[in-house]
N, C-alpha and C positions, 0 to 999 in steps of 0.2 A: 319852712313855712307850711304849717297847715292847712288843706283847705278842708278838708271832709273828716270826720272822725267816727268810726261805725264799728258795726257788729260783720265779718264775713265770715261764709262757711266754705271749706276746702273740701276738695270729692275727686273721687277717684273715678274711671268709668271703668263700668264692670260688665258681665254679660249677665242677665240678669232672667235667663231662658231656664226653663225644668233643663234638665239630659235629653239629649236626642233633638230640641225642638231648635226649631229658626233661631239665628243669636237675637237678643235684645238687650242691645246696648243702653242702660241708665246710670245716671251717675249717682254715687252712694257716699251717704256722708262718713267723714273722715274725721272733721277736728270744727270748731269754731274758735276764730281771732278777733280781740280786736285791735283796727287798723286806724291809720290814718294814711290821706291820700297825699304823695309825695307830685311836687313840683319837678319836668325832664329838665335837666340843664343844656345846653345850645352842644355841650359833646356829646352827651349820652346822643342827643337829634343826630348829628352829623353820622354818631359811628354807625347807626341804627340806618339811617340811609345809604351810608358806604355800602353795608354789607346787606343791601336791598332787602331791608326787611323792615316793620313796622311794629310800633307797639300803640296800646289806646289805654292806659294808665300804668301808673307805678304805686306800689300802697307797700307802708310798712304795718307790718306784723308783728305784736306784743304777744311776748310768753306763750310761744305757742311750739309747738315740734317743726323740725324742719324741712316745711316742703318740698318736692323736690319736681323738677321739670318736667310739663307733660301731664300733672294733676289739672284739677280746675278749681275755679274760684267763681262763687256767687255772690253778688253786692248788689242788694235792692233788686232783686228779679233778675238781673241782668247775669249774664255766665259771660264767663271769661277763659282762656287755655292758660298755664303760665308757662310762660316764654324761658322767664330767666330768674332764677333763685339766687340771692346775695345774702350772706352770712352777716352780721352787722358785728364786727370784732367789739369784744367791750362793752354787750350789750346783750340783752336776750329778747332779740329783736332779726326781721327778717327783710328783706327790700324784696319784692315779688313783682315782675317787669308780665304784666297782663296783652293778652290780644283777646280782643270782643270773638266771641261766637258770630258766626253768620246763621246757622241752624242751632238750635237749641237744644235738649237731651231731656228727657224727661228725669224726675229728680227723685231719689227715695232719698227720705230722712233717717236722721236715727232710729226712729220710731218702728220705720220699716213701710211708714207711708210716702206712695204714689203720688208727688206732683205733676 
């Protein structure tokens, strides 16, 4: 089931300092997908609280390179870590298990521009 169907952009965090200077951490664009936002079924909940951990969306990923854990994901302003990367057999497709940022990162685009 659908609910959302969008544009997102995946980013790596980089140090983004001359040599020598204080590190600054911002995150650098990687790839843009698009996704749709997937429904948690009542297992994926349970295992996800079994093993004391949380997630705040699932989204698949159309034709895109295969992300890999530890990257980030930006949906409508909002960043996100990803948790947990799923290959979709049979498909060129991705399942990406999202946790919300509490602090944010500031953002360079392809461009090489400073959000």
């Amino acid at each position: 089931m659908i609910d959302e169907v969008g544009l997102l952009k995946i980013y790596s965090l980089e140090n983004t300092a001359s040599s020598g200077s204080m590190p600054v951490e911002k995150l650098v664009e990687l790839e843009s997908a698009y996704y749709e936002q997937r429904r948690a079924g009542i297992t994926r909940i349970y295992q996800a609280l079994g093993a004391d951990r949380r997630f705040d969306m699932i989204v698949r990923c159309f034709n895109t390179f295969v992300p890999r854990e530890g990257l980030y994901v930006v949906i409508d302003s909002e960043q996100f870590r990803i948790d947990i990367c799923q290959k979709i057999i049979g498909q060129d497709a991705v399942d990406l298990t999202l946790v919300k940022l509490e602090d944010y990162y500031d953002v360079v685009d392809k461009g090489g521009t400073t959000t």
